[in-house]
KEPA-681924 format. One line per field, with one value per residue (C-alpha): x negated, y negated, z; residue number from 1; residue in one letter. Coordinates in steps of 0.001 Angstrom, whole numbers. Each point is the difference from the previous one (the first is absolute). Layout:
% residues N
xx = [X, ...]
yy = [Y, ...]
zz = [Z, ...]
tidren = [NUM, ...]
fido = [A, ...]
This chain:
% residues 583
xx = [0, -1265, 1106, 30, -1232, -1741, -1800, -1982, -3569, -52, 4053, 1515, 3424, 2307, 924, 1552, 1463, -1091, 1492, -1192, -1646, -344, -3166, 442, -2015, 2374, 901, -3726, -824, 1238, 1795, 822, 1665, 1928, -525, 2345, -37, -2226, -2708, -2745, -3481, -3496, -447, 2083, 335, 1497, 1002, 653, 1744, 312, -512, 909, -2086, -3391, -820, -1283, 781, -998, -555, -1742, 684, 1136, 1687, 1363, 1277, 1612, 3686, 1756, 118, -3124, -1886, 1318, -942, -959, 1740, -1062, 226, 675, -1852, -3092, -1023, 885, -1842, 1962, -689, -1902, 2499, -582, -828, 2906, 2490, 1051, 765, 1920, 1203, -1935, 2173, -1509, 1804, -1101, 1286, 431, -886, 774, 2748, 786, 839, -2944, 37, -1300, -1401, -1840, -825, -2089, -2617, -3695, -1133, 2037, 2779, 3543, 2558, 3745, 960, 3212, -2466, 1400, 890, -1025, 1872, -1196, -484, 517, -1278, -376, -921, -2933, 390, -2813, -1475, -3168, -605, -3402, -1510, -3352, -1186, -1623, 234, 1891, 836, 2062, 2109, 3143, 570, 2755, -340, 2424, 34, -1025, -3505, -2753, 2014, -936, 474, -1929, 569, -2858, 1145, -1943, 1005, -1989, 330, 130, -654, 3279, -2619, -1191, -30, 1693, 16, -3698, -1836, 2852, 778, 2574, 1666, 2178, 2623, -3015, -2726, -1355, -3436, -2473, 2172, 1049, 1849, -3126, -741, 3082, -1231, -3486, -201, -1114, 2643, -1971, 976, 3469, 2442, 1462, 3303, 423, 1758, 3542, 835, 2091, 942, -3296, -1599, -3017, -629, -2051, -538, -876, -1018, 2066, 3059, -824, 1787, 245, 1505, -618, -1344, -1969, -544, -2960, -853, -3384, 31, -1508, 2056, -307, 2917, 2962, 3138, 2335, 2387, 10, 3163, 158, 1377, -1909, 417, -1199, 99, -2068, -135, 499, 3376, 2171, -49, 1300, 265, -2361, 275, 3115, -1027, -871, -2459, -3512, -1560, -4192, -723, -4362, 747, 663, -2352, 2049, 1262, 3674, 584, 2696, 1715, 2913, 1355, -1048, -2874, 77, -1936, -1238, -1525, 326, 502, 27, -202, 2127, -499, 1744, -1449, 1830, -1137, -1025, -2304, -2351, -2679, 1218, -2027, 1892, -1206, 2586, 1013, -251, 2356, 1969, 1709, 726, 2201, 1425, -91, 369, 3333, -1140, 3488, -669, -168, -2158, 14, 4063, 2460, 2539, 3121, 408, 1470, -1388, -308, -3345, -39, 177, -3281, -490, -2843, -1167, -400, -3127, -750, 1848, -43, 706, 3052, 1163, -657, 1560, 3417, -347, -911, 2614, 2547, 1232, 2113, 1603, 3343, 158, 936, 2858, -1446, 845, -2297, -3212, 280, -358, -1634, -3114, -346, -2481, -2306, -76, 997, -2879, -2599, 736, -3041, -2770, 253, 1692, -99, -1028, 4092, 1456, 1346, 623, 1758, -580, 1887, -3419, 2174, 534, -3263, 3514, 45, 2801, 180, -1891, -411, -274, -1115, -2243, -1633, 334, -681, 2954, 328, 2378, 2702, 3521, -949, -3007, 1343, 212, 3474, 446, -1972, -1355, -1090, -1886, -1859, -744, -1219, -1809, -2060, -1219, -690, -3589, 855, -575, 3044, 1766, 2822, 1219, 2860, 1884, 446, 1870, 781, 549, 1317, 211, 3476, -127, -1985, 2686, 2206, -3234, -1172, -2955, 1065, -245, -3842, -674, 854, -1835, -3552, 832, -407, -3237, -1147, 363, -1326, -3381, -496, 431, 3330, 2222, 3525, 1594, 3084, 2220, 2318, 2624, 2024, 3248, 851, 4119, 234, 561, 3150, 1412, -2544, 2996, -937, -2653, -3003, -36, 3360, -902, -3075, 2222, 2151, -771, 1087, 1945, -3542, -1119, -2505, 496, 2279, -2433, -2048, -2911, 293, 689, -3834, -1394, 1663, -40, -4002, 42, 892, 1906, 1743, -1996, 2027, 2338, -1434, 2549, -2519, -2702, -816, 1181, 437, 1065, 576, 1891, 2792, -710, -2194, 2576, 2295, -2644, -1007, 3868, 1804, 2549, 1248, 348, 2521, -483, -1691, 485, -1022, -95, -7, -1821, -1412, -2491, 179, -346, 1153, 1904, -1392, -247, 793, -367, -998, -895, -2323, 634, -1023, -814, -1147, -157, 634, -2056, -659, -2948, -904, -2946, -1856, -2356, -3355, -1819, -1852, 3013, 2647, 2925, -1925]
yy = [0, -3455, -2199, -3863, -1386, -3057, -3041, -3074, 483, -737, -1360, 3019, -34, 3275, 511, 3251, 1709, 3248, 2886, 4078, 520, 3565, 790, 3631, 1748, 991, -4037, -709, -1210, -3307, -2186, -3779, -3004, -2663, -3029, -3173, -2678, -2410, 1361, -1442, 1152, 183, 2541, 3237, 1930, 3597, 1218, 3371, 1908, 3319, 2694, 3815, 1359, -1134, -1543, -2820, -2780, 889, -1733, 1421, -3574, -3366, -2099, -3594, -1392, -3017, -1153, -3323, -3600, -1780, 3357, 1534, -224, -3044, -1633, 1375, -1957, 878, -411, -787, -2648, -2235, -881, -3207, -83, -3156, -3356, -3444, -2616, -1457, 2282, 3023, 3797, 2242, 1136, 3635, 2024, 1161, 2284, 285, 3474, 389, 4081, 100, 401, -3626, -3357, -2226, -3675, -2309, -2772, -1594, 690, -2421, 130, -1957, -1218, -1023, 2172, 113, 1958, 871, 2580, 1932, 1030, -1008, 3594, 3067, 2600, 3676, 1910, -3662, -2705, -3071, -2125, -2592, -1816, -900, -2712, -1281, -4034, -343, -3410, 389, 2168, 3823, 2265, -679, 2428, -150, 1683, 777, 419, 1240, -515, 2084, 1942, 3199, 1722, -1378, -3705, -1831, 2530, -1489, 427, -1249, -2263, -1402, -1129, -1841, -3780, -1094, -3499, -1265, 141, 3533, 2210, 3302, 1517, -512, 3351, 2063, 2887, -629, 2146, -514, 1362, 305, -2537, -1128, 810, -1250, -2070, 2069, -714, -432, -3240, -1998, 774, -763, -3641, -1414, -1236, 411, 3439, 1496, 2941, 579, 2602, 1673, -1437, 26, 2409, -1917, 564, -111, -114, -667, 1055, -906, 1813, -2328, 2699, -571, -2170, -3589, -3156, -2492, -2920, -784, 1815, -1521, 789, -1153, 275, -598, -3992, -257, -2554, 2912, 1689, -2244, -464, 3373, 754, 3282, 1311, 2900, 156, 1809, 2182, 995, 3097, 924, 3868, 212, 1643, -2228, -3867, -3081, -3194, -2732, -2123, 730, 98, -3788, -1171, -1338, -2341, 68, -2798, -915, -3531, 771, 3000, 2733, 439, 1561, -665, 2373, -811, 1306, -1200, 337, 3228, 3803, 2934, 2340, 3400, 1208, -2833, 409, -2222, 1640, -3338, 195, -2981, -1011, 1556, -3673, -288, 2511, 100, -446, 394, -245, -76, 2467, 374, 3931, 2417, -3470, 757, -2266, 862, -2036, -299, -1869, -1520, -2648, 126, 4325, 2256, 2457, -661, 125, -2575, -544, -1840, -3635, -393, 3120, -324, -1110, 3058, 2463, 1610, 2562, 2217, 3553, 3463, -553, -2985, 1784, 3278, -74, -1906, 2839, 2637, -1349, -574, 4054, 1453, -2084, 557, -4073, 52, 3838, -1615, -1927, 3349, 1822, 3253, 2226, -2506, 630, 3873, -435, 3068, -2033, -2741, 1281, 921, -4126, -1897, 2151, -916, -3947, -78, -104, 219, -2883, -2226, -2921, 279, 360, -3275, -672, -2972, -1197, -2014, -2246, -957, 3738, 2063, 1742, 2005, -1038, 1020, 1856, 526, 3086, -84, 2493, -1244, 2502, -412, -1008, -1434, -1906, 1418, 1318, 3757, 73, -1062, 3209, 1105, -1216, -158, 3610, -205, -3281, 1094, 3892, -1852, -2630, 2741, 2398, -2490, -838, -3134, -3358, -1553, -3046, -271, -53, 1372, -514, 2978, -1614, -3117, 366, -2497, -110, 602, -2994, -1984, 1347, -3137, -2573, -148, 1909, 2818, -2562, -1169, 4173, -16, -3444, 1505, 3062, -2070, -1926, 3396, 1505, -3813, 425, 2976, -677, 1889, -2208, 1523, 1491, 2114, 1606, 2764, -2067, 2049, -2143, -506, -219, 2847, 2387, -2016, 1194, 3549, 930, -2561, 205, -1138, -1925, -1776, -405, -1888, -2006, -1546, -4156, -2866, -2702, -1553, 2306, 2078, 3313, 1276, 1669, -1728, 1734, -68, -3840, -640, 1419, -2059, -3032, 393, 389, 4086, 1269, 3171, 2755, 2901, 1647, 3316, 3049, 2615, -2289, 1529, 4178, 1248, 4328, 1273, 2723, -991, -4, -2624, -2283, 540, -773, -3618, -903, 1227, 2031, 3070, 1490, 2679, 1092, -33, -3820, -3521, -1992, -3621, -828, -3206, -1605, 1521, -1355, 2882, 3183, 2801, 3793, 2398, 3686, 3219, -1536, -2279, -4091, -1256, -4029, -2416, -3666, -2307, -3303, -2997, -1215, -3388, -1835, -3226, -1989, -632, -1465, -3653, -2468, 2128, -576, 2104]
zz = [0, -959, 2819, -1585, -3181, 1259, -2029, -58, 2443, 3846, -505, -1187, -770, -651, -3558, -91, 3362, 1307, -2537, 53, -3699, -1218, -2186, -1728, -1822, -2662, -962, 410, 3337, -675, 1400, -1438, 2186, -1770, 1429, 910, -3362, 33, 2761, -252, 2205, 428, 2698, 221, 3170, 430, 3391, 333, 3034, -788, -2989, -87, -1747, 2111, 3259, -1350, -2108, -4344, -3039, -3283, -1754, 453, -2599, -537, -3287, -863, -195, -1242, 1055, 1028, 431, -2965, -3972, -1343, -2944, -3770, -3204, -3442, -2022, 1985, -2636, -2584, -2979, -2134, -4121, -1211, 1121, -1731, 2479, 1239, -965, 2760, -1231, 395, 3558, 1127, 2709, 3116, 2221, 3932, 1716, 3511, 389, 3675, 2675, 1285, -1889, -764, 1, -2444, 1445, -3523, -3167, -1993, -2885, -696, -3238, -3295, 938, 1257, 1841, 934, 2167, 1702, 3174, 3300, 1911, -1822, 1622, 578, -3583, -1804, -2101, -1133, -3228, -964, -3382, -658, -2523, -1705, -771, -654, -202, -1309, -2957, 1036, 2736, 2929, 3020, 3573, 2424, 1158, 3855, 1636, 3649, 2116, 3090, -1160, 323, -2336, -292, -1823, -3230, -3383, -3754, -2407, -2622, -2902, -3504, -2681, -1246, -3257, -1304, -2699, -2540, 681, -3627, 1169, -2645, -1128, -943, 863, -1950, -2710, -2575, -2959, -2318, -2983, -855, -3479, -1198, 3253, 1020, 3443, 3032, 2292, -1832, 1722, 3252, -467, 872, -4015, -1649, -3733, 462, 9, -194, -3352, -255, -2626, -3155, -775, 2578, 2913, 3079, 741, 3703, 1921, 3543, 3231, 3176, 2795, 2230, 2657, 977, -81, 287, -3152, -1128, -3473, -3233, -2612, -3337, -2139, -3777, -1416, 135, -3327, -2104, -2907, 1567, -1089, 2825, 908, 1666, 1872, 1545, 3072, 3451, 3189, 2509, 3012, 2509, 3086, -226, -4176, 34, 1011, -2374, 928, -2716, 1046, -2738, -2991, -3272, -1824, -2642, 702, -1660, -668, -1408, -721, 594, 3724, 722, -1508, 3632, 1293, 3689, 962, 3046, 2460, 3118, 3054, -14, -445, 1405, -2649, 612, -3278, -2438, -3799, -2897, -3091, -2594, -3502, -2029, -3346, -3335, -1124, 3324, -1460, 3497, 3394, 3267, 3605, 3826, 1969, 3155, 761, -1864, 67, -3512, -2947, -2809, -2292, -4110, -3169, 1135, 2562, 1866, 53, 2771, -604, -3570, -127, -695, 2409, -1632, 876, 3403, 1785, 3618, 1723, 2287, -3413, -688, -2866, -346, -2475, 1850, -1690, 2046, 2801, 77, 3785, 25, -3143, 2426, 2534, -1693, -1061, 2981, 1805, -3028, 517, -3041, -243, 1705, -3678, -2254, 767, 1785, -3708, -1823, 1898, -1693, -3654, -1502, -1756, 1512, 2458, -2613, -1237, 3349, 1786, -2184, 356, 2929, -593, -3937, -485, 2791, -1361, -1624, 3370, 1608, 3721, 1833, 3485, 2419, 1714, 2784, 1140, -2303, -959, -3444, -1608, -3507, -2290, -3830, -1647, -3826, -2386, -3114, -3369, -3624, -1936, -3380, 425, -2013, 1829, -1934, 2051, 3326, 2334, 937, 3212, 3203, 305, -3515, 389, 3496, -1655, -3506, 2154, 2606, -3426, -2419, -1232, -2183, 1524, 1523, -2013, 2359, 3238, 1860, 3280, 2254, 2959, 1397, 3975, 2457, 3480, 768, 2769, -2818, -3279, -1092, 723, -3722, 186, -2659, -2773, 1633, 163, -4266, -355, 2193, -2816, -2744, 1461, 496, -3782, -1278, 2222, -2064, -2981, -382, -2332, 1355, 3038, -475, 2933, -61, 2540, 2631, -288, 2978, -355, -1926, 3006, -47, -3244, -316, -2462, -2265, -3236, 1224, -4253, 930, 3698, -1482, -2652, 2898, 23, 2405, -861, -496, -2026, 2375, 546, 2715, 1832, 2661, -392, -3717, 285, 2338, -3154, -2239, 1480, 370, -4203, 167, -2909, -244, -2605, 499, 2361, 907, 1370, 1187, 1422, 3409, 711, 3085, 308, 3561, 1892, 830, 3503, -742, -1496, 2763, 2524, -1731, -1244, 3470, -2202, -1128, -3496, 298, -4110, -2408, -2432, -58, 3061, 1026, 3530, 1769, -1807, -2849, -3345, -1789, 723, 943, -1857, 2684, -1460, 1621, 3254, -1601, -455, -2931, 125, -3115, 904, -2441, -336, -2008, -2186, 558, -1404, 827, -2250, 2867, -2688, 997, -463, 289, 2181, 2963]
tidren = [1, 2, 3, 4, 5, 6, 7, 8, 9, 10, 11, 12, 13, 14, 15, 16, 17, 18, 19, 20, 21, 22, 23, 24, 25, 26, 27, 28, 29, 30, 31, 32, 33, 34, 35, 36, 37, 38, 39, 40, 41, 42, 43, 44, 45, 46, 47, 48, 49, 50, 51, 52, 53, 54, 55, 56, 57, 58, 59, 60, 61, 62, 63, 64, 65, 66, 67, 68, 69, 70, 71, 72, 73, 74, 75, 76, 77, 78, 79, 80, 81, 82, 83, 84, 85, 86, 87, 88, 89, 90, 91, 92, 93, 94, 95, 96, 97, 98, 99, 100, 101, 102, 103, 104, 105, 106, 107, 108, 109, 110, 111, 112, 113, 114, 115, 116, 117, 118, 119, 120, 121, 122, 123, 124, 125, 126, 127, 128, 129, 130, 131, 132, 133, 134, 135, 136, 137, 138, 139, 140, 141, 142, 143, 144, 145, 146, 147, 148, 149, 150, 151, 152, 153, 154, 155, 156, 157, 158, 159, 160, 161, 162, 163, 164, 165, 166, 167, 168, 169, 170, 171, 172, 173, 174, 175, 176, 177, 178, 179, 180, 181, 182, 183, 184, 185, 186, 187, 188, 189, 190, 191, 192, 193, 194, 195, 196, 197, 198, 199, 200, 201, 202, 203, 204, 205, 206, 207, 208, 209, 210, 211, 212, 213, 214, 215, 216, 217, 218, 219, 220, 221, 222, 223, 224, 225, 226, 227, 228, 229, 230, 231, 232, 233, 234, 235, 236, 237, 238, 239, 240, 241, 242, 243, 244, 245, 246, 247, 248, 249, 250, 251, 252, 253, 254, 255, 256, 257, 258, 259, 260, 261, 262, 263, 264, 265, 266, 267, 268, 269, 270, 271, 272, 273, 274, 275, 276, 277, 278, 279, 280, 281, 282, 283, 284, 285, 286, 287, 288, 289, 290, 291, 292, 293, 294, 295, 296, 297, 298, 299, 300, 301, 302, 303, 304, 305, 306, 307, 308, 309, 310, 311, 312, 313, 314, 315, 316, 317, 318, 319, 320, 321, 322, 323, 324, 325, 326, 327, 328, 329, 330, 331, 332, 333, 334, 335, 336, 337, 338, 339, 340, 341, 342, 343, 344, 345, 346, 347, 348, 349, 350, 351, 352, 353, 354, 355, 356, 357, 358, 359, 360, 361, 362, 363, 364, 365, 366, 367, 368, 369, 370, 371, 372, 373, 374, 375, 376, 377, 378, 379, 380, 381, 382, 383, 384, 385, 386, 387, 388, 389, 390, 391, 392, 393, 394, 395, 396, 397, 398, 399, 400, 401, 402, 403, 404, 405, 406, 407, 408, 409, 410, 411, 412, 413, 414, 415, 416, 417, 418, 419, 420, 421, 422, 423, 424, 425, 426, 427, 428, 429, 430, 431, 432, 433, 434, 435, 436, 437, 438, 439, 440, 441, 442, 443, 444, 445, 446, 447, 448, 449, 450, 451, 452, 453, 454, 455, 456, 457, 458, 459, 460, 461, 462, 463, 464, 465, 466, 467, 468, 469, 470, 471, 472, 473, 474, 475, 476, 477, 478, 479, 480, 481, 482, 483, 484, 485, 486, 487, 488, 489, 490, 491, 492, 493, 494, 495, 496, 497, 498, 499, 500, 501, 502, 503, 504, 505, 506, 507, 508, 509, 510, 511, 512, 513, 514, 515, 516, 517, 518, 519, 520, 521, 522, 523, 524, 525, 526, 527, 528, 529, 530, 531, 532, 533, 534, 535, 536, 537, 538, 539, 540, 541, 542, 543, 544, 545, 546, 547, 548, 549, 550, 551, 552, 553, 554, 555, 556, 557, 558, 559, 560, 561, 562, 563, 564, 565, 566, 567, 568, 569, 570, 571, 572, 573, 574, 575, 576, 577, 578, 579, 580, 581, 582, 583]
fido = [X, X, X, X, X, X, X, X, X, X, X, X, X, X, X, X, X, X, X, X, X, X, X, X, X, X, X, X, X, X, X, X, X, X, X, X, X, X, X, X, X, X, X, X, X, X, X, X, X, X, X, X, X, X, X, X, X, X, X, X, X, X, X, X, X, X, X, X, X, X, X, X, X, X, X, X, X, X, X, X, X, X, X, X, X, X, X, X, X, X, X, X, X, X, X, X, X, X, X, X, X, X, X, X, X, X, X, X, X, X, X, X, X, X, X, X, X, X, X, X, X, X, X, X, X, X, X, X, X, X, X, X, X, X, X, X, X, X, X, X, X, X, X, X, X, X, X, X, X, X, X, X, X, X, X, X, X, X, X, X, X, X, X, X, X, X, X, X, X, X, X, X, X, X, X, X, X, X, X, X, X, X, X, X, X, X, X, X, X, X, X, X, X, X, X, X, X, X, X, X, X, X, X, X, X, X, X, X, X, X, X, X, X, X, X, X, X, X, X, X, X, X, X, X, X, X, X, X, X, X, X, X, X, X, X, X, X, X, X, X, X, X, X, X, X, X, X, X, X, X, X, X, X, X, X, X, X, X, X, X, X, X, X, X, X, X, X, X, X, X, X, X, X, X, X, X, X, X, X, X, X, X, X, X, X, X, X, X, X, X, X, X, X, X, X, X, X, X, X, X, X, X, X, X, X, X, X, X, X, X, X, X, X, X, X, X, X, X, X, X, X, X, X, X, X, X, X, X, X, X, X, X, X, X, X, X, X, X, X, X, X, X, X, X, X, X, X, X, X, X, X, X, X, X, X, X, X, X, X, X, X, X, X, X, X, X, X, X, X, X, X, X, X, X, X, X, X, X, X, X, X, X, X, X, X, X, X, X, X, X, X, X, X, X, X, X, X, X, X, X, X, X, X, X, X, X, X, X, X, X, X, X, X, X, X, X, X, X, X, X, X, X, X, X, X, X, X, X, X, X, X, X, X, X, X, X, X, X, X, X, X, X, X, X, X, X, X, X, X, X, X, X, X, X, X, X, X, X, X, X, X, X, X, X, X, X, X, X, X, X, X, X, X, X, X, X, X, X, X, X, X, X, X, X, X, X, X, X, X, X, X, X, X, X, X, X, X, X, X, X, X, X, X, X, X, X, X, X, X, X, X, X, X, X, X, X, X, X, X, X, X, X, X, X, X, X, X, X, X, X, X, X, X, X, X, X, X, X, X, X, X, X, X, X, X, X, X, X, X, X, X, X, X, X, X, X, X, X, X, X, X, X, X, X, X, X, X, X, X, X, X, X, X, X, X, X, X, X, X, X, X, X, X]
């Protein structure tokens, strides 16, 4: 028997009363004594009065460990350090999180937390109960050029106070070159004219992209993310380059996935009379880690040379009011961006793997017996034909363009038969292509009624024009004709307005863009399925064997033999995309 628990030197006091404790073999000879919250001791005495198993009083080992409160664990921080990317003078980054974790039994208090040197703090530390935390923001303000380092404290009244996080961040003077020497690439380069030359400080040398071949793109890693504030631009300032304009836009992103517009797409002018320089500017600042320059410079410009920000990229082309070498129609919103899956593959990913616009087809549509054989080869083949459309305001993909080009000449005996002849004759042919053709046009439900499906046919026809393709055609889906799927898709086609367009709104985008009708085609898109299938995507029942008319669509259906039998009917339309046309 252990007869009192006592503490503190020549003043003991009792902490734990006098209890029997049973040591067995079979449990291990050990015995352990919780102890009251928040004891806290130097000396430890044991007095014993009795034990059973021997006349006198037996330990093998003694041991003491620590509990909570002001004997307990001290405060930990995460991370232990902060390191802040290069900061102009006089401008403060980004906010860094540190979280402080109280590991112990008892509530700590916070009695300060403060930092030394050109930094800055807010916190949500007063008491940091048992198992919790609290949060630093922390900031960098430098305010002189180079190195800089400090601390953050966080004085409290747990073990180890005050607890310390290293901080240090580099200053940069406003007139620091960034992007000097850093490594650059490009969409292709012209003779020795290579990408390295823009970053290497001379402005008689330069980066050259290759001819006739926009989008084009160029491409700078800074390293790591950095803060900046303006771009510039610089030509050789020899007065044998005559005046150009150069038109692109630029993004930025800190880990290279994700891209956010810093500046939209505009024209810049180089002119020799005042240095050949382009000073591109946003407000306020932004933090790049990986920054990219993608610059598309006019056919007419011949050379262009640029100083990026980091993966910060810049599209643009010919068209000086472009985005990413498309036309938007006059009046587009300021928050509309539109971009290639070339240019983007991520973002064309991202609307697959997420399938943003499969609520657009009726759920029969998406099974069409070819079309996985031409839709599927769209990426990567032919992503420079695929369009996408963002909302800035949200980075939200709202619309995309689907087109493939072919070789057509031109007459109505050579156009393919519908849409599953065009994307089968497109995939296997070996002749260059002369033409282009829409696939799909798909809206955002929440965006549909906006306007944008005449901008999607308009970035279409940019599209075919940048290539040299003199005509884009499109087998139309009308989409009132699962209103009267009874109805000749030739006399469905035939019905006018009063004002003479055609009757169908989708039919009527196209038309009032320049589109005029080619052809109506009966069998453009064939879809065979059991008819298990059909009941699945239609929600109905086909008790015999005959023709069928169901939601959405724009035909009837075969059913015969437990098998449906589905052609879709659609429209030829055709627009003129050469230079002057209407689009």
């Amino acid at each position: 028997m252990i007869g009192k628990f006592h503490c503190c030197g020549s003043g003991f006091t009792q902490i734990v009363g006098s209890a029997g404790y049973t040591f067995n073999p079979a449990t291990g000879n050990t015995v352990t004594i919780s102890l009251p919250s928040g004891t806290s001791t130097r000396y430890v005495r044991l007095s014993f009065t009795g034990n059973t198993g021997w006349s006198a009083a037996q330990l093998a080992e003694f041991e003491v460990f620590p509990g909570g409160g002001t004997s307990g664990s001290a405060l930990t921080a995460s991370p232990s350090s902060l390191s802040f990317a290069s900061t102009a003078m006089g401008s403060t980054s980004g906010a860094q999180t540190v979280t402080v974790a109280n590991p112990g039994s008892t509530a700590v208090s916070v009695s300060g937390v403060s930092t030394t040197g050109p930094f800055g703090q807010t916190n949500t530390c007063t008491t940091i109960p048992a198992g919790g935390s609290c949060t630093i923001s922390t900031t960098f303000s430098p305010t002189a050029a180079g190195a800089a380092s400090g601390t953050l404290s966080v004085t409290s009244s747990a073990p180890g106070s005050p607890l310390t996080v290293a901080l240090s961040g580099t200053g940069t003077a406003s007139g620091t070159n960034l992007a000097l020497n850093q490594p650059v690439t490009a969409s292709g380069y012209t003779q020795t004219y290579v990408p390295a030359n823009a970053a290497d400080g001379n402005t008689s040398s330069y980066w050259e992209s290759t001819d006739n071949a926009f989008p084009q793109w160029f491409q700078m890693d800074l390293g790591s993310a950095v803060s900046i504030s303006r771009i510039v631009m610089d030509l050789p300032p020899s007065s044998a380059w005559g005046t150009r304009t150069q038109t692109l836009s630029i993004q930025g992103s800190t880990d290279g996935t994700s891209y956010t517009t810093l500046v939209p797409s505009q024209g810049y002018t180089f002119n020799p009379s005042t240095g050949n320089t382009a000073n591109t500017g946003w407000p306020g600042r932004a933090t790049l880690g990986t920054a990219g320059l993608h610059q598309l410079i006019p056919a007419a410009a011949g050379r262009g040379r640029g100083l990026p920000p980091r993966l910060c990229r810049c599209f643009g082309g010919p068209d000086s009011g472009s985005l990413y070498g498309m036309k938007p129609p006059k009046g587009s919103p300021e928050w509309l961006e539109a971009v290639t899956a070339a240019e983007r593959p991520d973002l064309w990913e991202r609307a697959r793997r997420d399938d943003l616009f499969d609520d657009v087809w009726p759920e029969y549509n998406m099974h069409g017996n070819n079309t996985p054989a031409y839709f599927g080869a769209l990426f990567p083949r032919y992503a420079e034909f695929q369009a996408l459309y963002l909302d800035r305001r949200s980075d939200r993909i709202i619309a995309r363009g689907r087109t493939i080009p072919f070789h057509w000449d031109g007459t109505l005996d050579d156009l393919p038969p519908g849409i599953d002849a065009l994307g089968i004759r497109a995939v296997h042919e070996d002749s260059p292509p002369t033409a282009l053709s829409a696939l799909a046009a798909e809206i955002d439900v929440t965006y549909q009624g906006s306007g944008l499906s005449g901008l999607v046919i308009s970035t279409m026809a940019d599209i075919a024009q940048a290539h040299g393709l003199e005509k884009l055609v499109a087998p139309v889906r009308p989409n009132w004709k699962d209103r009267y799927p009874i109805t000749p898709i030739g006399r469905y086609a035939a019905w006018r307005r009063p004002d003479g367009l055609p009757f169908d709104p989708w039919m009527r985008v196209h038309a009032r863009l320049g589109g005029r009708i080619l052809r109506p085609e009966p069998r453009s898109l064939h879809i065979v399925a059991p008819l298990e299938d059909w009941q699945a995507w239609t929600e109905m029942t086909f008790p015999e064997d005959g023709q069928y008319v169901f939601p959405g669509g724009l035909a009837p259906l075969d059913v015969f033999g437990g098998v449906g039998d589905y052609w879709e009917p659609n429209v030829w339309m055709i627009h003129d995309v050469t230079a002057g046309s209407a689009l």
